[in-house]
C-alpha positions as CSV (number, residue, x, y, z in Angstrom):
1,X,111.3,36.6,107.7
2,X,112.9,33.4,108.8
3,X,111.1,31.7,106.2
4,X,112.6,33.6,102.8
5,X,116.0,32.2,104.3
6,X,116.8,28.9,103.3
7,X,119.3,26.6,105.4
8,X,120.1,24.3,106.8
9,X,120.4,25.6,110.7
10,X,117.3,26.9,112.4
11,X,119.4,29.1,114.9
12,X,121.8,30.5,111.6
13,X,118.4,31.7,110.5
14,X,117.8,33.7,113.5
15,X,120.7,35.2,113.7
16,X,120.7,36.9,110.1
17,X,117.7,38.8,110.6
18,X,119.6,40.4,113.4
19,X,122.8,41.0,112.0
20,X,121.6,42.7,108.9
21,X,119.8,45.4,111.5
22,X,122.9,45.8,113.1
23,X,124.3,46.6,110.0
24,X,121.5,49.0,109.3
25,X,121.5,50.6,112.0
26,X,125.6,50.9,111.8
27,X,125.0,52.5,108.2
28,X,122.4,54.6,109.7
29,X,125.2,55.7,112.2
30,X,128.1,56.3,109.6
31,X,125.4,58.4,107.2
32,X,124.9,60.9,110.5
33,X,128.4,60.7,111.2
34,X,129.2,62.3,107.6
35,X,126.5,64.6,107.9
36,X,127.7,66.1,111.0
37,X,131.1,66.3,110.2
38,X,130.0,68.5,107.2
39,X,128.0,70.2,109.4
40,X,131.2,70.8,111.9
41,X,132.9,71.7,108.8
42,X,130.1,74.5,108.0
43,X,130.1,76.0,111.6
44,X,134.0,76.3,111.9
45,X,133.6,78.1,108.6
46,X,131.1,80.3,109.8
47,X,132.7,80.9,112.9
48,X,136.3,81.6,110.6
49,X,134.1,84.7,108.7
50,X,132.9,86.3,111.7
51,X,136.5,86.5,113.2
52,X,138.4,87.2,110.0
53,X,135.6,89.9,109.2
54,X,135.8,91.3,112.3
55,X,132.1,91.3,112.3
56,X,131.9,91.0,116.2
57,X,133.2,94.7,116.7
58,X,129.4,95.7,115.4
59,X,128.9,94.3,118.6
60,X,131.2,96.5,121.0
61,X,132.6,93.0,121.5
62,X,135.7,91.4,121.7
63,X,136.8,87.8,120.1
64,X,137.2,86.1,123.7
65,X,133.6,87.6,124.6
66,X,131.9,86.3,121.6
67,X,133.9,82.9,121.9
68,X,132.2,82.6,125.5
69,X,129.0,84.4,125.7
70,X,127.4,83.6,121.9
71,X,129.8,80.4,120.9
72,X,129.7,79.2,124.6
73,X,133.4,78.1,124.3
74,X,136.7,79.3,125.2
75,X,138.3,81.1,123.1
76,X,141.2,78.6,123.4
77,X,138.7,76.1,121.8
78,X,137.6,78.2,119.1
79,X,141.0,79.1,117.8
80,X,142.2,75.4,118.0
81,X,139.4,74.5,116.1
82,X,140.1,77.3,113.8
83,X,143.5,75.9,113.5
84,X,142.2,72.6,112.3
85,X,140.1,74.0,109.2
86,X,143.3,75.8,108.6
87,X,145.6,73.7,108.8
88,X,143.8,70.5,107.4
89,X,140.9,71.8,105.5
90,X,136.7,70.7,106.2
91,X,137.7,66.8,105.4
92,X,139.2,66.9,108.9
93,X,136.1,67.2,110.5
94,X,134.1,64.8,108.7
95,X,136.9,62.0,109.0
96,X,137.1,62.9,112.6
97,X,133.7,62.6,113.1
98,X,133.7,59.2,111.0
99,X,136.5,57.6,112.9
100,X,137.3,59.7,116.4
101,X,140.7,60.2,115.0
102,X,143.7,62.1,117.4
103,X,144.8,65.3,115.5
104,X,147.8,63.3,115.7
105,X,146.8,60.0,113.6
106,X,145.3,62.7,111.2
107,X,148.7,64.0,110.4
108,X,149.5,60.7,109.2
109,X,147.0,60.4,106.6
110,X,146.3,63.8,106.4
111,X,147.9,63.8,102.5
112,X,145.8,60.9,101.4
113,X,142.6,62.7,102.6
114,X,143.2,65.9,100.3
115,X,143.6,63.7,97.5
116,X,140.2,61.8,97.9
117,X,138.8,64.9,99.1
118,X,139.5,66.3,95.6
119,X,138.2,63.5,93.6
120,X,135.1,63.4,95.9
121,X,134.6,67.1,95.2
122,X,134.9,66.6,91.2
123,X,132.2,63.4,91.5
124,X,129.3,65.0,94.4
125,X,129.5,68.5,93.5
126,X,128.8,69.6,97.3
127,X,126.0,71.4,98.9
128,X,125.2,72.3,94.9
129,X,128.7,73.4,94.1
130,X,127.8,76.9,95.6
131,X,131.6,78.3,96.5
132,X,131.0,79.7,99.6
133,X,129.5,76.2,101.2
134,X,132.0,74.2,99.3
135,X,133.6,71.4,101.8
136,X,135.9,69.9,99.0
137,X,138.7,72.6,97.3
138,X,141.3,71.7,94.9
139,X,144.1,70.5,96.0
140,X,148.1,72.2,95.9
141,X,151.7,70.6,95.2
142,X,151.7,70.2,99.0
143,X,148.3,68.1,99.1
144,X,146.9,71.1,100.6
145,X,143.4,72.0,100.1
146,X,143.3,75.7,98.0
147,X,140.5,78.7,98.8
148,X,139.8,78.1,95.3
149,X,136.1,76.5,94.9
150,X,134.8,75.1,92.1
């Protein structure tokens, strides 16, 4: 590998082989990182149905006992994650998952993400443009992602 590059410096040439795995690996990292924020995105949603639904009371359960014995969480964490898909929308997760952002710095920038969030949606088409997967929704006046999919 050393030999296809040419220069001038023996220990430059070593090093580049290196750094571009770095980087590989990095992009490896930041690909994951996407995925699983969709994915976080997906399971908040899921999680959203079953308490909005109701669908736990099939269960002779309660919302705190389903938080704890089938999400293994609190119910506290459930609902503030809940909060979060409400409040910010699916790209929350994925840019948190991208960048370990505080809820609070996502505040900040939290108008900017709708807007690419709604561009993305128009140019990627996710999960195959089904509606009820759909991480990207248009956005309002407020920069607020809609329930309309599309």
């Amino acid at each position: 590998m050393n030999d296809i590059i040419k220069t001038e410096d023996r220990a430059q040439a070593a090093v580049e082989p290196a750094a571009f795995k770095v980087g590989q690996w990095l992009g490896r990292r930041e690909a994951f990182a996407v995925i699983a924020g969709g994915c976080s995105a997906a399971e908040i949603e899921s999680v959203r149905k079953i308490r909005d639904e109701k669908l736990y009371e099939e269960l002779n359960c309660t919302w705190g006992r389903i938080c704890t014995q089938y999400l293994h969480a609190s119910r506290r964490s459930v609902d503030r994650e809940l909060s979060y898909l409400r409040k910010y929308g699916p790209a929350f997760f994925t840019v948190r998952q991208l960048t370990h952002i505080t809820v609070k710095e996502y505040q900040s920038i939290a108008a900017h993400i709708a807007r690419i969030d709604h561009g993305a949606r128009r140019e990627c088409g996710w999960l195959g443009g089904r509606p009820e997967f759909s991480m990207w929704r248009p956005i309002d006046g407020r920069g607020r992602g809609t329930s309309e999919a599309g």
